[in-house]
C-alpha angles and dihedrals in degrees: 000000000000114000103258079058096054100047085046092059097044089047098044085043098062087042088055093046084043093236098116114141135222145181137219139174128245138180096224125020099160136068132005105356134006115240128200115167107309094342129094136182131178105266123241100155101071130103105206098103111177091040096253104146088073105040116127095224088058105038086054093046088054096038096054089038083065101048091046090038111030115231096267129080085203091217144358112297099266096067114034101326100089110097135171086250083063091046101038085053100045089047084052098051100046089054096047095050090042096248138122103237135028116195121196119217119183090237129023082229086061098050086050097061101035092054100047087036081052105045102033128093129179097260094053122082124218116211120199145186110254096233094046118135125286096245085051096055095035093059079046102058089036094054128086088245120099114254127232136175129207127201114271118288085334111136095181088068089054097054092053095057094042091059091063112093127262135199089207138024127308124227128187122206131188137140125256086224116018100229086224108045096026087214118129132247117248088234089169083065097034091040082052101043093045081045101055090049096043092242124151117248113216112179119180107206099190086146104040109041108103088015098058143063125356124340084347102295087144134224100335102047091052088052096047080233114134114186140212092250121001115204111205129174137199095216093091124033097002086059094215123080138257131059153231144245119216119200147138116268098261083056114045096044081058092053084050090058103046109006095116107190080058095053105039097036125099096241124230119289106265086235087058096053082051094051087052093038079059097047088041080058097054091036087066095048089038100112092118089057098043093057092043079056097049090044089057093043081056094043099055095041090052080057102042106043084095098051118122087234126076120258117211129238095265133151088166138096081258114087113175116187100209102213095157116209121080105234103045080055102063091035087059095044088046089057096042079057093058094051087055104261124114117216130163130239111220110199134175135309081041091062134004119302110270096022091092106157159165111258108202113193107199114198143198085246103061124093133226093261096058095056089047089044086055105049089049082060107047092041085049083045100055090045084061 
């Protein structure tokens, strides 16, 4: 099969199993309401879920950081990219989640696959949740470790491979909150389970940094649990971009050494590391925003718990509306469209095949109306 075939037949296979995926610009994706050209929806497909991205203490951090810095790093941080915005942040952070060390990566894609390409050898073995992140699963796979996967949030399971024997060391991995299902890990049963075996944790909590336990701190702390290596991003609650690694000294001066995607990255704009100093300050007095998101988590399962779809097990700012064929997904987010709210369709491979669903993303930014605006059209969308 020449090249050209073999692209024709991967593409002409998602058509046909109607998961193809597009793009298209818009002028606002974040907060409030989705904007593309003169049209404008309420917006349920974001992750920024205090507002952040808009908040004026942030946009000015990151403005004036621009004007003193420049937009640029100029390099990866071992060469010139390294500036006292990056420091002063990572210092921050570290102290705030209760760690040594706090290393900054330009993606939280990226901190997922330097940290497992840096750690694991080919005698050691990674076990992972089912459902973890693609980024997770891909360093895994990429890696010289042997892969295994354990049943979703199911310690038990864990427990079952981590009693077989391995040459190496063992490192768990799992998310805080899973990105699909929006329903949380139980780390005080993984963290037991890795420690008894003397197994290494590594949770990535992507979702539940800035939105859980006290003052933010996210799902381990909730959960008193403090892990080996504690993956957080600031896609989601911080409302910027980029992530962190948090780790004790030792290891954090070895990622520095090999961890490849830190060394030959260029690193974040310093202006960048002050807006999200700025967000990581009104995440800790966030309080107010944090209890406006869970009344409108309340708010839209109270709705929906009549709705002929199934709604899955969330307490969390994630609300997926399983519906399970392909097709009837993209028909009822279309029509949610045309009655001026914007949903995603998740389809496989993003998810398992026949879960097939609606994620709704509520936000600290949204109003009362727009949940109850939501749950009219998707009640008037499922009668169609």
């Amino acid at each position: 099969m020449s090249w050209q075939a073999r692209i024709d037949a991967a593409l002409n296979e998602r058509r046909e199993n109607h998961a193809f995926r597009t793009r298209e610009p818009n002028e606002q994706g974040n907060g409030r309401w989705l904007v593309r050209g003169e049209q404008r929806w309420r917006n349920f497909s974001s992750n920024d879920y205090l507002g952040l991205s808009q908040h004026p203490d942030v946009t000015r951090a990151w403005r004036q950081g621009a004007e003193r810095y420049g937009v640029g790093s100029g390099g990866s941080g071992h060469v010139t990219g390294y500036h006292r915005e990056h420091a002063g942040l990572e210092a921050a952070l570290a102290q705030w989640l209760g760690f040594d060390r706090a290393l900054l990566f330009i993606s939280g894609f990226a901190a997922n696959q330097a940290v497992i390409s840096a750690l694991m050898q080919k005698e050691d073995r990674l076990l992972a949740d089912r459902l973890s992140h693609a980024s997770l699963l891909e360093a895994a796979s990429l890696s010289p470790a042997r892969l295994r996967r354990f049943a979703h949030n199911d310690a038990g399971a864990l427990r079952n491979l981590l009693a077989k024997p391995c040459d190496g060391q063992t490192l768990v991995v799992t998310e805080g909150v899973f990105s699909m299902d929006g329903d949380s890990a139980p780390l005080a049963q993984l963290a037991q389970a890795s420690r008894e075996a003397k197994a290494w944790l590594m949770v990535d909590d992507a979702h539940g940094i800035g939105v859980l336990g006290e003052g933010g701190r996210g799902s381990c702390f909730a959960s008193q649990v403090h892990p080996e290596l504690l993956i957080v991003t600031f896609g989601k609650a911080f409302g910027v971009s980029g992530a962190a690694v948090l780790c004790s000294h030792s290891l954090a001066d070895y990622l520095t050494q090999f961890a490849r995607h830190l060394i030959y990255s260029t690193s974040m704009p310093p202006a960048q590391a002050a807006a999200l100093h700025a967000a990581l300050r009104v995440i800790q007095q966030g309080d107010a925003l944090r209890s406006r998101l869970a009344h409108h988590i309340t708010r839209f399962r109270t709705g929906a718990a009549a709705l002929p779809l199934t709604l899955a097990e969330s307490a969390t700012a994630i609300q997926p509306l399983i519906v399970g064929d392909n097709l009837r997904t993209q028909a009822l987010a279309q029509r949610l469209r045309e009655r001026g709210c914007w949903v995603s369709a998740i389809r496989p491979p993003t998810v398992p095949a026949g879960t097939a669903r609606l994620r709704i993303t509520l936000t600290a930014a949204h109003e009362n109306d727009d949940i109850d605006a939501l749950l009219e059209a998707l009640y008037d969308a499922c009668r169609q």
